[in-house]
ZANUKOL-891041 format. One record per residue (C-alpha): residue in one letter; y, z, x; residue number from 1. Coordinates in Angstrom, 1 decimal. Layout:
site aa: A&y: Y&z: Z&x: X&i: NUM
...
REM end
This chain:
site aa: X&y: 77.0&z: -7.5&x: -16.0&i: 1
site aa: X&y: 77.4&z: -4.0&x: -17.7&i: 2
site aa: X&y: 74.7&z: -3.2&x: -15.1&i: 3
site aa: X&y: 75.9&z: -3.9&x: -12.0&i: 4
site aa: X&y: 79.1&z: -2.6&x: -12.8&i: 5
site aa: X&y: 78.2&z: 1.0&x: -14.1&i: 6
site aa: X&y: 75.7&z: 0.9&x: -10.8&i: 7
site aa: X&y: 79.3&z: 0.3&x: -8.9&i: 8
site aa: X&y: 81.3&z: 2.8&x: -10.6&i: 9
site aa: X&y: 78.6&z: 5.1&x: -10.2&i: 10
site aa: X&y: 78.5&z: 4.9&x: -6.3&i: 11
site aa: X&y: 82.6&z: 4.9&x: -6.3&i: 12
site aa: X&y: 82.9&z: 8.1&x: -8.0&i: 13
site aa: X&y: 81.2&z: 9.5&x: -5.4&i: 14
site aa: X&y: 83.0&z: 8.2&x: -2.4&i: 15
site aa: X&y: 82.5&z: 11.3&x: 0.0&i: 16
site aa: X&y: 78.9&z: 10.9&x: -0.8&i: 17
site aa: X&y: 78.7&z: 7.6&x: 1.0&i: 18
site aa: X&y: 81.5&z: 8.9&x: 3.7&i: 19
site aa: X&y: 78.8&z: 11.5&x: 4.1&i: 20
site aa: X&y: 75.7&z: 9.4&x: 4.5&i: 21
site aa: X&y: 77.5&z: 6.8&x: 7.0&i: 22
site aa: X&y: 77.9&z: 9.8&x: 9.2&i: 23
site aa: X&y: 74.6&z: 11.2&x: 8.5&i: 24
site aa: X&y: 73.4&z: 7.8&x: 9.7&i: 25
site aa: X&y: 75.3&z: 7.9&x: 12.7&i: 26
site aa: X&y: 74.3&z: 11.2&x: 13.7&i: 27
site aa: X&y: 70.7&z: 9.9&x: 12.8&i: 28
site aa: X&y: 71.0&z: 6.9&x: 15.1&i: 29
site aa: X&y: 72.8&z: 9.4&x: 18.3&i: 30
site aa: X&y: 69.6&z: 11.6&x: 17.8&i: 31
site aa: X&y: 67.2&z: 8.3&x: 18.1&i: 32
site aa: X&y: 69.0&z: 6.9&x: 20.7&i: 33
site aa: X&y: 68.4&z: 10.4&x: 22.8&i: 34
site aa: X&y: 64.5&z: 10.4&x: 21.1&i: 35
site aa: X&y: 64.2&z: 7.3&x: 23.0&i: 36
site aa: X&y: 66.0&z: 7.4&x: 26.6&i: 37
site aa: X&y: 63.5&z: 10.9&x: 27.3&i: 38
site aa: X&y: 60.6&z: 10.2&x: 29.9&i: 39
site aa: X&y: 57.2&z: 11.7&x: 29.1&i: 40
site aa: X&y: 56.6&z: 13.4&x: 32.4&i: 41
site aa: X&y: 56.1&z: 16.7&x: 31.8&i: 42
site aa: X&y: 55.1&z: 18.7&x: 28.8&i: 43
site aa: X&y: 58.7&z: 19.7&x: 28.2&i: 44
site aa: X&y: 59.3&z: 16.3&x: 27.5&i: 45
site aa: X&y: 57.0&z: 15.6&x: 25.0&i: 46
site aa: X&y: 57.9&z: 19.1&x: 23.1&i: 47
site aa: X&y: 61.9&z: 17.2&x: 23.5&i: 48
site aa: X&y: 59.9&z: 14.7&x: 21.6&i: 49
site aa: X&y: 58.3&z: 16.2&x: 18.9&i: 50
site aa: X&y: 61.7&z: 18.4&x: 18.5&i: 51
site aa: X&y: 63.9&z: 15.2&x: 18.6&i: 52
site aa: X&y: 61.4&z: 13.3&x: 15.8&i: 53
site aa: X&y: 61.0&z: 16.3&x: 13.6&i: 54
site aa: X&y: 65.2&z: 16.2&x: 13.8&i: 55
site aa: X&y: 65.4&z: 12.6&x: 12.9&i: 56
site aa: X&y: 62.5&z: 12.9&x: 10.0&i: 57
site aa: X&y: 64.7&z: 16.2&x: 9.0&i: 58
site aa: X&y: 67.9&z: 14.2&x: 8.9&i: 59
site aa: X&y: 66.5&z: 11.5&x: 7.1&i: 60
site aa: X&y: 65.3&z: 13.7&x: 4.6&i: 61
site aa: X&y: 68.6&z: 15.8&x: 4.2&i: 62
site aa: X&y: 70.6&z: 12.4&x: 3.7&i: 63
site aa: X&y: 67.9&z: 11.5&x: 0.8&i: 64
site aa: X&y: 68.0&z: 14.8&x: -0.6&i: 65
site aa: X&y: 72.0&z: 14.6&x: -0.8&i: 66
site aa: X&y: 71.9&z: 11.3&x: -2.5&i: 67
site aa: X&y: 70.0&z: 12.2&x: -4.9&i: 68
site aa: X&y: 71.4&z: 15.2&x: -5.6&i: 69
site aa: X&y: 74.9&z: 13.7&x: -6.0&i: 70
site aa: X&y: 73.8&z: 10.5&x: -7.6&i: 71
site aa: X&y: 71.1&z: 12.6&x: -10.3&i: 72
site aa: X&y: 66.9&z: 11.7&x: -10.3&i: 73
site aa: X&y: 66.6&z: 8.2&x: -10.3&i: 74
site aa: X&y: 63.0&z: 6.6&x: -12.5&i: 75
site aa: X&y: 61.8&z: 3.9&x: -10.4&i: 76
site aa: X&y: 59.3&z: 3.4&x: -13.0&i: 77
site aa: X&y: 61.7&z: 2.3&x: -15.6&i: 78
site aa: X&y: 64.1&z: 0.8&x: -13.3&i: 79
site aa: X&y: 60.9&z: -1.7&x: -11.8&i: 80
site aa: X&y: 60.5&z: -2.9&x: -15.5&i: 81
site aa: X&y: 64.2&z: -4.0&x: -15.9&i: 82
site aa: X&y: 64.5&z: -7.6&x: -14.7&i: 83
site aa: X&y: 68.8&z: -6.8&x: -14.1&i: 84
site aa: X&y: 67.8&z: -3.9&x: -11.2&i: 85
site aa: X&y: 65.7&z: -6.7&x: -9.2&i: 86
site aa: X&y: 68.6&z: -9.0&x: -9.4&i: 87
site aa: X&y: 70.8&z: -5.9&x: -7.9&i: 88
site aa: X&y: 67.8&z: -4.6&x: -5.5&i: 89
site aa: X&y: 67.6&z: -8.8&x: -4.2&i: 90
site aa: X&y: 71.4&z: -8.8&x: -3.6&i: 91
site aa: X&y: 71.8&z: -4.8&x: -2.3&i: 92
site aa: X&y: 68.4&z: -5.6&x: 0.6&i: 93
site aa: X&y: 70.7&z: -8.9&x: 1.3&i: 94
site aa: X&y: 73.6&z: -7.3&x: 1.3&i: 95
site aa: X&y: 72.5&z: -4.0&x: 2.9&i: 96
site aa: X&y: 70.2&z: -5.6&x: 5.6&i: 97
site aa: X&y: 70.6&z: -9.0&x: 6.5&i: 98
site aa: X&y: 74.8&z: -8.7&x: 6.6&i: 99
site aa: X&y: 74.4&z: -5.7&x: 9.1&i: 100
site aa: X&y: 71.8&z: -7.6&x: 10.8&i: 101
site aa: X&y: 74.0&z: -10.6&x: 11.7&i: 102
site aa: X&y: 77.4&z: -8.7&x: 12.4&i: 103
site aa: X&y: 75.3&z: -6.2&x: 14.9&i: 104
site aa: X&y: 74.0&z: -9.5&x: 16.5&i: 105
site aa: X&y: 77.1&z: -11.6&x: 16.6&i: 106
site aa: X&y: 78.7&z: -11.1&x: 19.7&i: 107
site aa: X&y: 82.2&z: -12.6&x: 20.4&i: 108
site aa: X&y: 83.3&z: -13.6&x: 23.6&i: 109
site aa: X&y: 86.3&z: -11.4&x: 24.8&i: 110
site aa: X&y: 87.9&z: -11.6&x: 28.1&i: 111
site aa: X&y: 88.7&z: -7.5&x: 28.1&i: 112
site aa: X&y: 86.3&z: -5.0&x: 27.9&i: 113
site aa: X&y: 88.5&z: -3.0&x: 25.9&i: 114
site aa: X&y: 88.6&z: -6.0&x: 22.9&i: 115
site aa: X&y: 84.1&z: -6.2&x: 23.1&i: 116
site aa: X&y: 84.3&z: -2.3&x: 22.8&i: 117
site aa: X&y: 86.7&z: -2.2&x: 20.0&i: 118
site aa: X&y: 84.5&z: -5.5&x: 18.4&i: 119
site aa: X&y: 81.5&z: -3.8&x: 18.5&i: 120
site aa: X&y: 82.8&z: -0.5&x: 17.4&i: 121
site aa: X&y: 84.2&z: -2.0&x: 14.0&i: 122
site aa: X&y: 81.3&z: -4.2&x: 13.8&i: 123
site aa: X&y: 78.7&z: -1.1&x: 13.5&i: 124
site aa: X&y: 81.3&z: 0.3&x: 11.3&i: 125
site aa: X&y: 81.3&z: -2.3&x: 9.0&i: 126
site aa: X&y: 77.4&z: -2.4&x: 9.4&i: 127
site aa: X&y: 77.0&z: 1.3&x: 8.3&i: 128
site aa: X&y: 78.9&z: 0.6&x: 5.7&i: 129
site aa: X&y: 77.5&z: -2.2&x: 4.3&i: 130
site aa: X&y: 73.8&z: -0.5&x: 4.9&i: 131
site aa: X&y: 74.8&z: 2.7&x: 3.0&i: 132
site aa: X&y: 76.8&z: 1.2&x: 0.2&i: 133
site aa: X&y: 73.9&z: -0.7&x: -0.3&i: 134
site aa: X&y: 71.1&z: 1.7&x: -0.5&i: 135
site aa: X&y: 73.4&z: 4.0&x: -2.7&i: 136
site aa: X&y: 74.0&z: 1.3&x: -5.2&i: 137
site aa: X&y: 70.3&z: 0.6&x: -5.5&i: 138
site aa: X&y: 69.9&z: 4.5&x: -6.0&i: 139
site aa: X&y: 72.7&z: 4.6&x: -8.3&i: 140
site aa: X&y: 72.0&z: 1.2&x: -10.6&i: 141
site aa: X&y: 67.6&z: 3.5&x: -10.6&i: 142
site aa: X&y: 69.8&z: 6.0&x: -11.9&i: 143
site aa: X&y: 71.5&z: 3.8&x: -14.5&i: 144
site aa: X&y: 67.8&z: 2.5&x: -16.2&i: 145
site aa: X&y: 67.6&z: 6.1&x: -17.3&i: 146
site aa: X&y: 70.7&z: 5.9&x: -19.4&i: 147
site aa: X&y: 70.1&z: 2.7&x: -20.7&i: 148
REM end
C-alpha cells in the first residue's frame, strides 16, 4: 500500500503539472481535430498536413518531456520487475482508458441544447482528467521503483 500511496502523493505535489498536461491534451486534441477536417486538394493542403502532424508529434513530445521533467527519470526496467507497479499500471490503463471511454460515449438524453452542451463539456472534462491523472501516476509510481 506504501506504493500506491507515495505514487499518489507524488502526482499531488505536482498539481500544476497535471493542470498543465490536461491542457496540453486539449490543445493536442484542437490541433487533431483541425489535422483532420483539411482536404487534400492541393499541395498546400498536404504541407497544412505535414505542419499540423509535425505540431501534434511536437506537442506530444513537449507534454512527455514536461512530465518527466517534473516528475524525475522514471526506470521502466526496475519498475516492470516489481509485481505492486503492474497492479497500479492494471488499475491506472482502467482507470485512465476505459472510465474516459464510457463517460465520452454515454450520452444522456436532455431536452435543451444548452444541458447536452454543458453534459458533454464536463464529461470530456472529467475524461481528461481521469486520462492524465492516470498516465502521471503510472509515470510517478516508475519513478517510485527507483527509490525503493
Amino acid at each position: 500500500m506504501k506504493f500506491f500511496s507515495a505514487a499518489a502523493a507524488r502526482l499531488w505535489a505536482h498539481k500544476l503539472l497535471w493542470l498543465g498536461e490536461i491542457v496540453l491534451l486539449g490543445v493536442t486534441g484542437a490541433v487533431a481535430y483541425g489535422w483532420l477536417a483539411l482536404p487534400v486538394a492541393t499541395i498546400w493542403h498536404l504541407i497544412a498536413h505535414l505542419l499540423l502532424a509535425g505540431a501534434i508529434l511536437a506537442l506530444l513530445y513537449f507534454g512527455l518531456r514536461l512530465a518527466a521533467r517534473a516528475l524525475g527519470p522514471a526506470d521502466w526496467k526496475r519498475a516492470i520487475h516489481a509485481p505492486q507497479f503492474w497492479i497500479l499500471a492494471f488499475v491506472c490503463i482502467a482507470a485512465g482508458l476505459w472510465l474516459p471511454f464510457r463517460l465520452i460515449w454515454w450520452i444522456p438524453v436532455f431536452d435543451a441544447l444548452a444541458a447536452q452542451v454543458a453534459s458533454a463539456a464536463l464529461r470530456f472534462a472529467a475524461a481528461s482528467v481521469l486520462f492524465t491523472g492516470a498516465m502521471l501516476c503510472l509515470l510517478a509510481a516508475a519513478r517510485g521503483t527507483m527509490e525503493e
